[in-house]
PASE-356559 format. One record per residue: residue in three letters; x, y, z of N, C-alpha, C in turn. Coordinates in steps of 0.05 Angstrom, whole numbers. Example, Ala and Ser with C-alpha at 12.3 -4.5 7.8 and 13.67 -1.06 7.14 Angstrom:
2
+-----+--------+--------+--------+--------+--------+--------+--------+--------+--------+
| res |   n_c1 |   n_c2 |   n_c3 |  ca_c1 |  ca_c2 |  ca_c3 |   c_c1 |   c_c2 |   c_c3 |
+-----+--------+--------+--------+--------+--------+--------+--------+--------+--------+
| ALA |    264 |   -114 |    156 |    246 |    -90 |    156 |    264 |    -66 |    156 |
| SER |    257 |    -45 |    142 |    273 |    -21 |    143 |    258 |      1 |    157 |
+-----+--------+--------+--------+--------+--------+--------+--------+--------+--------+
//
This chain:
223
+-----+--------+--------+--------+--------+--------+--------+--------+--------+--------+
| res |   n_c1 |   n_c2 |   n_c3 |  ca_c1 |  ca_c2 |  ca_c3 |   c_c1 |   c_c2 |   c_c3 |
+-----+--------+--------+--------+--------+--------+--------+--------+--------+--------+
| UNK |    -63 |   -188 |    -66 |    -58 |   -170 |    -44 |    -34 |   -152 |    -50 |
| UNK |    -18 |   -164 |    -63 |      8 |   -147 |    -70 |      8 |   -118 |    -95 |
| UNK |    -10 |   -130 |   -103 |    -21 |   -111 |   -129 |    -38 |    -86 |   -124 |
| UNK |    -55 |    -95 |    -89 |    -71 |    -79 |    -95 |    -55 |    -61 |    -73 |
| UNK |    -41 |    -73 |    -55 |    -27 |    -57 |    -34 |    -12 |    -31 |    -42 |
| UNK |      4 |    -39 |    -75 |     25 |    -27 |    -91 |      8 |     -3 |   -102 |
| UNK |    -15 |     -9 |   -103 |    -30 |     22 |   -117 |    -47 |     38 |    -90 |
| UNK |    -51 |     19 |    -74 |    -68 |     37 |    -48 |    -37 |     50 |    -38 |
| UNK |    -12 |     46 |    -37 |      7 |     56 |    -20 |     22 |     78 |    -48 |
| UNK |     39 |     64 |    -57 |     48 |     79 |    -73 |     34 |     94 |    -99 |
| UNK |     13 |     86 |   -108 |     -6 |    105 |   -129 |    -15 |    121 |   -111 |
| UNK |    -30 |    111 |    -93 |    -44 |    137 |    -79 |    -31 |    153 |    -55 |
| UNK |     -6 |    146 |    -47 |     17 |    157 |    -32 |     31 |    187 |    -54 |
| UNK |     25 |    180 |    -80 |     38 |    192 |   -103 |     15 |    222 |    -99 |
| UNK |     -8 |    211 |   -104 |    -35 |    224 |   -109 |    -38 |    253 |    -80 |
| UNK |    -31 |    233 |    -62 |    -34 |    254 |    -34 |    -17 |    273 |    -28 |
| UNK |      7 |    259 |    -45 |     37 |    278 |    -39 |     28 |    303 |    -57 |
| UNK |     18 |    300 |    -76 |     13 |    322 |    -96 |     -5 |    341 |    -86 |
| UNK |    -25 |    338 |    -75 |    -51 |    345 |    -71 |    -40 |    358 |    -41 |
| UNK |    -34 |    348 |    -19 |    -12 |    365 |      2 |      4 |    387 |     -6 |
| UNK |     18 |    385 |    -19 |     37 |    403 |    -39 |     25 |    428 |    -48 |
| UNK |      2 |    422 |    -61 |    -18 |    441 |    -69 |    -40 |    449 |    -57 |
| UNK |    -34 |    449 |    -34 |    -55 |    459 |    -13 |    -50 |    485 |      3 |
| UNK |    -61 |    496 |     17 |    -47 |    521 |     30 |    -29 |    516 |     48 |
| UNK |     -6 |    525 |     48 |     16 |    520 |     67 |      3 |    515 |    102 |
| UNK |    -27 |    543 |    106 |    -28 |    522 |    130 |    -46 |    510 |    146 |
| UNK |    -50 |    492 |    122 |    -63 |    463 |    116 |    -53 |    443 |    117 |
| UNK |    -20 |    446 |    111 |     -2 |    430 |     99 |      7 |    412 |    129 |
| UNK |     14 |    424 |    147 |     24 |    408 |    171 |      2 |    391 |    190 |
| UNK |    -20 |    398 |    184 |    -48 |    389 |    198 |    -49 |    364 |    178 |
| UNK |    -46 |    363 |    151 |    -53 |    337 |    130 |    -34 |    321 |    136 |
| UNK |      5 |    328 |    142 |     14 |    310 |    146 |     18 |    298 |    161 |
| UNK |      3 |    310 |    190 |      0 |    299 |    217 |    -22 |    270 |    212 |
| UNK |    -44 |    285 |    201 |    -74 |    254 |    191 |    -58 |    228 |    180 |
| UNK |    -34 |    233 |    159 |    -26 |    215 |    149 |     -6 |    205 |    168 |
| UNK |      1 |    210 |    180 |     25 |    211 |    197 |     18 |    184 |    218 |
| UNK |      0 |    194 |    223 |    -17 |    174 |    253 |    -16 |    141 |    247 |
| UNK |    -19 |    131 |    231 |    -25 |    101 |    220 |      2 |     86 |    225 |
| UNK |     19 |    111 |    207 |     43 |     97 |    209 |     63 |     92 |    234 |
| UNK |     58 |    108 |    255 |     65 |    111 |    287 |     57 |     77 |    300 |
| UNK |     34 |     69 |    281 |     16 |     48 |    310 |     26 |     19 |    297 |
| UNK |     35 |      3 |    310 |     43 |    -24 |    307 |     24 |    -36 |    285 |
| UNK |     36 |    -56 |    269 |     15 |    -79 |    254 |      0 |    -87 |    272 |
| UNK |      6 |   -102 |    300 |    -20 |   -120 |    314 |    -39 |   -102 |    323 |
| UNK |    -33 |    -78 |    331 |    -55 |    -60 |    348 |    -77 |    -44 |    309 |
| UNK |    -70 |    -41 |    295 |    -78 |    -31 |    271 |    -95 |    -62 |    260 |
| UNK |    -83 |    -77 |    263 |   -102 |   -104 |    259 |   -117 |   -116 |    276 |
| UNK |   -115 |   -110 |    304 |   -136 |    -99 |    326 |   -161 |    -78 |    323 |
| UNK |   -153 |    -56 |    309 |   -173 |    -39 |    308 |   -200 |    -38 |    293 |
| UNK |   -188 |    -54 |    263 |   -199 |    -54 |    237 |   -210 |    -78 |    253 |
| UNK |   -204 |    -94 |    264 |   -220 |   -121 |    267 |   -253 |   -111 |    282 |
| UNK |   -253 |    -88 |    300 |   -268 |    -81 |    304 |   -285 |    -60 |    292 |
| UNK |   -276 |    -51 |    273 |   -286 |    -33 |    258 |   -301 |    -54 |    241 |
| UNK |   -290 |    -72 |    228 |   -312 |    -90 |    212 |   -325 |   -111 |    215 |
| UNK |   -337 |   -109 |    248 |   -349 |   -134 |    261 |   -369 |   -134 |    254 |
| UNK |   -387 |   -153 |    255 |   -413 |   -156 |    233 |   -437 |   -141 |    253 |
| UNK |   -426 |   -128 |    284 |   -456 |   -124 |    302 |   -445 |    -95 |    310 |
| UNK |   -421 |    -96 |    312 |   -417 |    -66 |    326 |   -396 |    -53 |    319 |
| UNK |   -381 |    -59 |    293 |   -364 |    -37 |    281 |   -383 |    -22 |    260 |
| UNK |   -354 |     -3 |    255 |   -372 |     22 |    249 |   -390 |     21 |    216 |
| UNK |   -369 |      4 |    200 |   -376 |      6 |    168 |   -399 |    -28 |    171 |
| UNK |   -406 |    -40 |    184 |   -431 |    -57 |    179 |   -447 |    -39 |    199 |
| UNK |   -448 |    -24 |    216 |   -472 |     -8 |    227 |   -477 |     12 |    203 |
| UNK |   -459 |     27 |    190 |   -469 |     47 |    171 |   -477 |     31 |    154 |
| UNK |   -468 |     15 |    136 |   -487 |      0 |    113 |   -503 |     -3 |    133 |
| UNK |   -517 |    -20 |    150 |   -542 |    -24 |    151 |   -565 |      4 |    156 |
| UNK |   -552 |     27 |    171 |   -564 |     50 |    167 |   -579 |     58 |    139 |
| UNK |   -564 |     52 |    124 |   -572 |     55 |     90 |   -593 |     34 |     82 |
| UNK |   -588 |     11 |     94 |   -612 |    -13 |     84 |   -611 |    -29 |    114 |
| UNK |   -629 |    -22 |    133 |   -642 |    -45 |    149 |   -645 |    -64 |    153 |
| UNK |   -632 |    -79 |    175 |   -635 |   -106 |    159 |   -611 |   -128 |    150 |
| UNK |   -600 |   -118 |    135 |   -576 |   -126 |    124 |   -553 |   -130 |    144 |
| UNK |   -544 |   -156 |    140 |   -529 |   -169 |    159 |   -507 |   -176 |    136 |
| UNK |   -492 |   -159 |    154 |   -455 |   -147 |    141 |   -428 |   -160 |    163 |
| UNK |   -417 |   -184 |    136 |   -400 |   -198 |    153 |   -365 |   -186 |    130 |
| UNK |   -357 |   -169 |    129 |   -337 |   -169 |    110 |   -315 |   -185 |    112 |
| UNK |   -305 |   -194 |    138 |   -278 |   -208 |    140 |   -292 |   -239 |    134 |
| UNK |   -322 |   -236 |    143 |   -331 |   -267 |    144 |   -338 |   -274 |    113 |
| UNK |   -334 |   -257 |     96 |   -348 |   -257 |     64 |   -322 |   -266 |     40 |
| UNK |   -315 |   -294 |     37 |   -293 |   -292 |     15 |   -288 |   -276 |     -1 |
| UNK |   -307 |   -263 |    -10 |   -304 |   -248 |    -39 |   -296 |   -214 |    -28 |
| UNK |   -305 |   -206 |      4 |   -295 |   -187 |     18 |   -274 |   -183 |     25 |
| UNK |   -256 |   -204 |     38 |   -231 |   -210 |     60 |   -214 |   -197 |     45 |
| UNK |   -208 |   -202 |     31 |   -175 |   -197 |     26 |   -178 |   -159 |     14 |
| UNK |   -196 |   -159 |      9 |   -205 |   -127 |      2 |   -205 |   -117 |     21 |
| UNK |   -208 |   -122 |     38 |   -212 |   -109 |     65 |   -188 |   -106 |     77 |
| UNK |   -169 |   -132 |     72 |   -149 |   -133 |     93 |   -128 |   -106 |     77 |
| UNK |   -135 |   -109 |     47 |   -113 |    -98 |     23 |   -117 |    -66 |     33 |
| UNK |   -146 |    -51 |     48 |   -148 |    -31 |     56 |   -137 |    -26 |     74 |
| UNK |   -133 |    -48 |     91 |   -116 |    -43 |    122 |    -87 |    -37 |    121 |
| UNK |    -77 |    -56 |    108 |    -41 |    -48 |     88 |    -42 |    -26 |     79 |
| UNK |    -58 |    -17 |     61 |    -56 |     13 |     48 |    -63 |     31 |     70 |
| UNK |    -80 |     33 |     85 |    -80 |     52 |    106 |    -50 |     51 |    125 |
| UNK |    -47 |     36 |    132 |    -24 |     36 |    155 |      3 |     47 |    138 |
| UNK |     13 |     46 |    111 |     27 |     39 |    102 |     31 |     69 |     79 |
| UNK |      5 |     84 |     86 |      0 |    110 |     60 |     32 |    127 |     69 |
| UNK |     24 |    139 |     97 |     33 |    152 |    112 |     69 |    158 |     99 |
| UNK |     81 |    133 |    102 |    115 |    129 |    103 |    115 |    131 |     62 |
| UNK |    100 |    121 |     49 |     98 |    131 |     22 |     93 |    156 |     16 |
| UNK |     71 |    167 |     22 |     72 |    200 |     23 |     99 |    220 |     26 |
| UNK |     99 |    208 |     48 |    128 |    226 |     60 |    156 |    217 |     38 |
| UNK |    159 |    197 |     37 |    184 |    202 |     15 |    169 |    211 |    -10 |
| UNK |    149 |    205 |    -26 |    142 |    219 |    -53 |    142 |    253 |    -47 |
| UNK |    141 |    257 |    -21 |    136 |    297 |    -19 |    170 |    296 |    -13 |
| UNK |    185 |    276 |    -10 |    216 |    286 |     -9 |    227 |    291 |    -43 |
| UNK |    210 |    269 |    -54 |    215 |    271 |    -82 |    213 |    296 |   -105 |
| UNK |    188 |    293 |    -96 |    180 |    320 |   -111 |    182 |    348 |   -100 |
| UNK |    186 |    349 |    -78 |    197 |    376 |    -63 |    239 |    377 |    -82 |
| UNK |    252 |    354 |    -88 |    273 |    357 |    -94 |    275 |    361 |   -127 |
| UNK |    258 |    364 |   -139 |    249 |    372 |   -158 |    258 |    400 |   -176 |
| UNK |    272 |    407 |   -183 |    283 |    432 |   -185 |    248 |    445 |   -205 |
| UNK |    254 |    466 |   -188 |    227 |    490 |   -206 |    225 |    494 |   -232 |
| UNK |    254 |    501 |   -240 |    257 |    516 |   -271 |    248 |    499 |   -288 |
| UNK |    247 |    467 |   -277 |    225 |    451 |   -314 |    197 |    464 |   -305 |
| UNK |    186 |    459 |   -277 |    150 |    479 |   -284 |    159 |    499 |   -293 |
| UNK |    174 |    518 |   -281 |    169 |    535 |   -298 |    174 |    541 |   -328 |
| UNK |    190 |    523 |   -333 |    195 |    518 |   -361 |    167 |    510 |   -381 |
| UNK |    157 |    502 |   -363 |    137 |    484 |   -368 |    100 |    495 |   -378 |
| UNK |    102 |    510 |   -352 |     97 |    538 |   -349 |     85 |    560 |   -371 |
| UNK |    113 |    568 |   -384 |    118 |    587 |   -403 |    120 |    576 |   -425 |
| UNK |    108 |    551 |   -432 |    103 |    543 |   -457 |     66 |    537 |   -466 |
| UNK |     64 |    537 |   -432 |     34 |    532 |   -429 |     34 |    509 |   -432 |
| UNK |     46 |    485 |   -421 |     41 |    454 |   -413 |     23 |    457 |   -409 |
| UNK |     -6 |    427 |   -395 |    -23 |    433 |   -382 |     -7 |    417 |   -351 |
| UNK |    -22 |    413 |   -340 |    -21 |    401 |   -316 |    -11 |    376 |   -316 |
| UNK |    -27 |    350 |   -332 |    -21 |    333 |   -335 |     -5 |    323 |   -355 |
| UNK |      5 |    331 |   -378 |     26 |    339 |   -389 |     55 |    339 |   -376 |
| UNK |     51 |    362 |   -349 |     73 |    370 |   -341 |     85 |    339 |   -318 |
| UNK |     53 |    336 |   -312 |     58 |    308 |   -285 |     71 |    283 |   -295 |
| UNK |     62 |    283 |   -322 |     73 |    255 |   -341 |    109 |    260 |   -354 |
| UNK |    118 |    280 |   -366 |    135 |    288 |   -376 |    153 |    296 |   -348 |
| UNK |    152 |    313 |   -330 |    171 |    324 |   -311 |    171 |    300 |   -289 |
| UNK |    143 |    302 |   -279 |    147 |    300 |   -251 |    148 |    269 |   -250 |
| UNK |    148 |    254 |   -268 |    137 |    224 |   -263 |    173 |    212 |   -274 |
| UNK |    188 |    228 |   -301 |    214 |    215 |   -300 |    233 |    225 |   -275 |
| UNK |    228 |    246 |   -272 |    247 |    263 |   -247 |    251 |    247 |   -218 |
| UNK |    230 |    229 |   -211 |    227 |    224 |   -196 |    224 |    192 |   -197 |
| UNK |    230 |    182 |   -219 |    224 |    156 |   -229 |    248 |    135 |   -208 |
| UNK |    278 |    141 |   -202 |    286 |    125 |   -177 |    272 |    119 |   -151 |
| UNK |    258 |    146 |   -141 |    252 |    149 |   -119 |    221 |    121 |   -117 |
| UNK |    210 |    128 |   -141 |    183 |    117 |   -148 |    193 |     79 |   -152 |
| UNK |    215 |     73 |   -167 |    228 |     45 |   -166 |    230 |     39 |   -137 |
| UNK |    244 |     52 |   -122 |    249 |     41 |    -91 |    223 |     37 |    -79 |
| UNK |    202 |     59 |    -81 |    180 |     52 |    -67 |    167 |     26 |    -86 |
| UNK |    168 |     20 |   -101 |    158 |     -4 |   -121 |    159 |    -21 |   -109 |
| UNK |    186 |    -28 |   -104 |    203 |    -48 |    -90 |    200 |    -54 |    -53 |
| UNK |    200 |    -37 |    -49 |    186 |    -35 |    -12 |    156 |    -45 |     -7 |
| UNK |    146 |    -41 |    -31 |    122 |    -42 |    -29 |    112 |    -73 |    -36 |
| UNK |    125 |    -79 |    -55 |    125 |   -111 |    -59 |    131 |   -131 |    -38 |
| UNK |    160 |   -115 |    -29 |    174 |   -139 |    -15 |    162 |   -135 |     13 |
| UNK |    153 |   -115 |     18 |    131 |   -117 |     52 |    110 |   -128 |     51 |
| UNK |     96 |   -124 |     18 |     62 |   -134 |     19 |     70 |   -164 |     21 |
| UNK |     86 |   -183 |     12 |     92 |   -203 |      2 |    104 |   -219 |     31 |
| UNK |    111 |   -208 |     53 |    121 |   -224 |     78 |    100 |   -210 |     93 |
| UNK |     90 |   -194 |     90 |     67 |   -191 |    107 |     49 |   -203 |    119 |
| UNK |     45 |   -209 |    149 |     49 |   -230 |    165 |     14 |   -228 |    183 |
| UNK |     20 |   -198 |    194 |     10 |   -197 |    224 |    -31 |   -190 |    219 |
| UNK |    -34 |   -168 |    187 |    -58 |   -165 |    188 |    -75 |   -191 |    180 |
| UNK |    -66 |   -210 |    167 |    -78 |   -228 |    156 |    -74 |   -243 |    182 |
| UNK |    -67 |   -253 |    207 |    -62 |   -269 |    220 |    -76 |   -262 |    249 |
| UNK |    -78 |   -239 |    256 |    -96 |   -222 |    267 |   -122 |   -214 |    262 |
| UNK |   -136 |   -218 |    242 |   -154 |   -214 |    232 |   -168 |   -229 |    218 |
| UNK |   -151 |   -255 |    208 |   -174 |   -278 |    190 |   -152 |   -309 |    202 |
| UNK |   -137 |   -299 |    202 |   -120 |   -339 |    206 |   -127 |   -339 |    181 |
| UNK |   -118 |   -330 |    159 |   -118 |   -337 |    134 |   -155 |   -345 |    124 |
| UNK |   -173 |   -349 |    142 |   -198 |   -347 |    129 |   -220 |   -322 |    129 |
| UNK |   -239 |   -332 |    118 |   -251 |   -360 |    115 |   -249 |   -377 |     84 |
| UNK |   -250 |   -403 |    101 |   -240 |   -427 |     73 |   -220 |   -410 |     64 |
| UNK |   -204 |   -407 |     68 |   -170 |   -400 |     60 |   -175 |   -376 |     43 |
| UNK |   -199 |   -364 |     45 |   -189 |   -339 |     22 |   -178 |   -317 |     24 |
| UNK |   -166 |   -311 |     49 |   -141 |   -293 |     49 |   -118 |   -304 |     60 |
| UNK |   -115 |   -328 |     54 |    -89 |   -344 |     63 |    -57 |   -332 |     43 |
| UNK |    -43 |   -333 |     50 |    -22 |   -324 |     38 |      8 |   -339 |     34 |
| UNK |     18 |   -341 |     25 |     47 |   -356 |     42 |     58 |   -359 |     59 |
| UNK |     56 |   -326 |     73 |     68 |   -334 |    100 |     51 |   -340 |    124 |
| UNK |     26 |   -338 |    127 |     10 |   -351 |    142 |     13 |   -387 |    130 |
| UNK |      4 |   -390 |    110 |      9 |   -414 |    101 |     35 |   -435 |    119 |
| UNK |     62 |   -418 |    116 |     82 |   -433 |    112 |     79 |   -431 |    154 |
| UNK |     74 |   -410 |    168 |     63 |   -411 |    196 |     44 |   -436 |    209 |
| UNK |     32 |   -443 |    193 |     11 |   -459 |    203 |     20 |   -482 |    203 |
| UNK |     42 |   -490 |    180 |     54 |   -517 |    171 |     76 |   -524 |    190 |
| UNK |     91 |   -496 |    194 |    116 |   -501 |    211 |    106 |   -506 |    241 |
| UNK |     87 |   -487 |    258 |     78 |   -483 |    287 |     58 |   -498 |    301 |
| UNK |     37 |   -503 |    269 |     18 |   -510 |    278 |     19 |   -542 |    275 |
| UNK |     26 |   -555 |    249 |     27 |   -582 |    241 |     56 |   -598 |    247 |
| UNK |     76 |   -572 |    247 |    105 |   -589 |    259 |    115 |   -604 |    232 |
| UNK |    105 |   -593 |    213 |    110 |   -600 |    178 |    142 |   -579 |    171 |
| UNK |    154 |   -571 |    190 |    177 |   -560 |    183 |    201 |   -562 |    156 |
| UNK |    199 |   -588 |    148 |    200 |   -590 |    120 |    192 |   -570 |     87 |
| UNK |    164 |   -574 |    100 |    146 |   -569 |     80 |    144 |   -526 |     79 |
| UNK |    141 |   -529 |    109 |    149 |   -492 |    117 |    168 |   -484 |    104 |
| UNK |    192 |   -497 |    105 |    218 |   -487 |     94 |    215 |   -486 |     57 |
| UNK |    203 |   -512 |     50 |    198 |   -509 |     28 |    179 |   -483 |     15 |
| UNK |    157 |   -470 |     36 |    143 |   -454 |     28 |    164 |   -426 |     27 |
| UNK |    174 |   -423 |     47 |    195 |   -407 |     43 |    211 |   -407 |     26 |
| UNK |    222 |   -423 |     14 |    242 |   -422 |     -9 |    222 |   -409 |    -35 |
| UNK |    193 |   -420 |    -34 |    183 |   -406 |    -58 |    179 |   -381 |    -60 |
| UNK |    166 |   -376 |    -29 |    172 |   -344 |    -23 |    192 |   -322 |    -33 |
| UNK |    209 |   -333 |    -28 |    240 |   -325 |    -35 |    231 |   -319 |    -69 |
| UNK |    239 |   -343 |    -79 |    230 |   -337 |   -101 |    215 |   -325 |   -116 |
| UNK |    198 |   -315 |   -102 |    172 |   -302 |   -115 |    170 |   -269 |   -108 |
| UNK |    192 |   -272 |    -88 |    193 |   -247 |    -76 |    226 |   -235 |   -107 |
| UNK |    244 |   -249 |   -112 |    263 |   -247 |   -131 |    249 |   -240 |   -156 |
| UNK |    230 |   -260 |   -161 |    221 |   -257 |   -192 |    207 |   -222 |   -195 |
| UNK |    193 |   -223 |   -172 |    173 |   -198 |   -178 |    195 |   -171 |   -175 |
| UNK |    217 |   -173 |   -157 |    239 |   -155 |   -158 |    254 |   -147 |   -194 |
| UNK |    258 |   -169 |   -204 |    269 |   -179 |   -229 |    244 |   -161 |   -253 |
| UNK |    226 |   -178 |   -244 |    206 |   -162 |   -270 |    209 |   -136 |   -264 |
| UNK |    195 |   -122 |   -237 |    189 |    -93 |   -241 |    227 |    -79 |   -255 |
| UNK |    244 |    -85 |   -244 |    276 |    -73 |   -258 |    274 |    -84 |   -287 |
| UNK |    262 |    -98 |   -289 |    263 |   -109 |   -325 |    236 |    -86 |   -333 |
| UNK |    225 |    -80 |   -325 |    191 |    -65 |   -342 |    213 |    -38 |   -339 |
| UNK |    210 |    -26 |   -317 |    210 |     -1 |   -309 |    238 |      9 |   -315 |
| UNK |    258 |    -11 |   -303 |    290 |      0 |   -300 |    298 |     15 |   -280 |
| UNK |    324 |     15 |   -268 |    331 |     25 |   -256 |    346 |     54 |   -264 |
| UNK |    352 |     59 |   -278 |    374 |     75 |   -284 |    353 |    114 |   -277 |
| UNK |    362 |    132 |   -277 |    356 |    154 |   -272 |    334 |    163 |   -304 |
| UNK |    315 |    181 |   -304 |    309 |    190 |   -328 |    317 |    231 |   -328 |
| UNK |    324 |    229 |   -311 |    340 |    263 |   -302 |    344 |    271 |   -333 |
| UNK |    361 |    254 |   -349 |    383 |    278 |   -371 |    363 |    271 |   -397 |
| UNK |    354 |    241 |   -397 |    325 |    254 |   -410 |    302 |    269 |   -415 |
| UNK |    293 |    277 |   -387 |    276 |    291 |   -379 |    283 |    331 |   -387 |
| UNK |    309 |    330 |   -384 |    316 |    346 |   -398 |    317 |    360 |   -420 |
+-----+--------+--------+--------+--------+--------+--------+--------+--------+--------+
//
């Protein structure tokens, strides 16, 4: 879930910022209103919604598949091999919105003269996105790394709202996990213990991405 949250929010938060940017200016305030909306509405009411959107009789994506094939009885939250894909879409939707908006702070702070530098040598496009725009912006892109981990990773309310960690535990997580042990079984011990791994796991993955990526600026390189 954390993996796929980190590329539905921040890869494709990256993807929209660009594509906004390059749109007609007035286009531009109507797109960041669409994205805008998700992020306004609480986790429980957004894990309310989707619950009904993918009910096996009367939401909307098992009525359209079956439009396409008749017949076909569409359970996605009820399907192990579905759940957590589903829920990983619900995180990235709620979640695009507040990524967008700092990647268009990013790249709006961008000084012009490397495109155009860039430009006048005849870069291509992607060239320019890999070389300029991806070190220039490489802090801004670490922080969202890191937000993105450390929310997908305590993230509580869509998986708990929407499956109780099932079915047969396949979108169970830790912190539902370590919930059920502490509230439900009165295993408060064992909760706390789940939490301490949490912790941990929430450190380690902090640790790697500053060990891969780094923190430091790529500005006077990029130069």
């Amino acid at each position: 879930y954390t993996i796929g949250h980190t590329i539905l929010t921040v890869g494709l938060g990256l993807v929209v910022a660009e594509a906004i940017l390059a749109s007609y200016s007035f286009m531009q305030k109507y797109l960041r209103f669409l994205y805008m909306v998700p992020m306004a509405m609480m986790g429980v009411a957004v894990g309310f919604i989707w619950n009904y959107i993918y009910h096996p009789r009367q939401g909307a994506i098992p009525l359209f598949v079956q439009t396409l094939d008749p017949g076909r009885f569409v359970n996605i939250l009820g399907n192990p091999d579905l759940v957590l894909s589903a829920i990983m879409l619900v995180g990235g939707w709620k979640g695009l919105g507040f990524y967008t908006t700092i990647w268009m702070i990013a790249l709006l702070n961008v000084d012009e003269k490397y495109y155009e530098a860039a430009k006048l040598e005849g870069v291509g496009k992607w060239a320019t996105f890999r070389h300029i725009t991806i070190p220039l912006t490489k802090p801004i892109g670490m922080f969202l790394l890191l937000v993105s981990v450390i929310g997908s990773m305590k993230m509580f309310a869509y998986f708990w709202v929407m499956t109780e960690g099932g079915p047969g535990h396949a979108s169970e997580v830790l912190i539902t996990y370590m919930y059920k042990l502490g509230f439900k079984q009165n295993a408060f011990g064992k909760a706390a213990a789940v939490g301490v791994v949490l912790f941990i796991s929430v450190l380690a993955f902090t640790l790697l991405i500053e060990r891969v990526i780094g923190l430091e600026t790529e500005y006077e390189r990029a130069v």
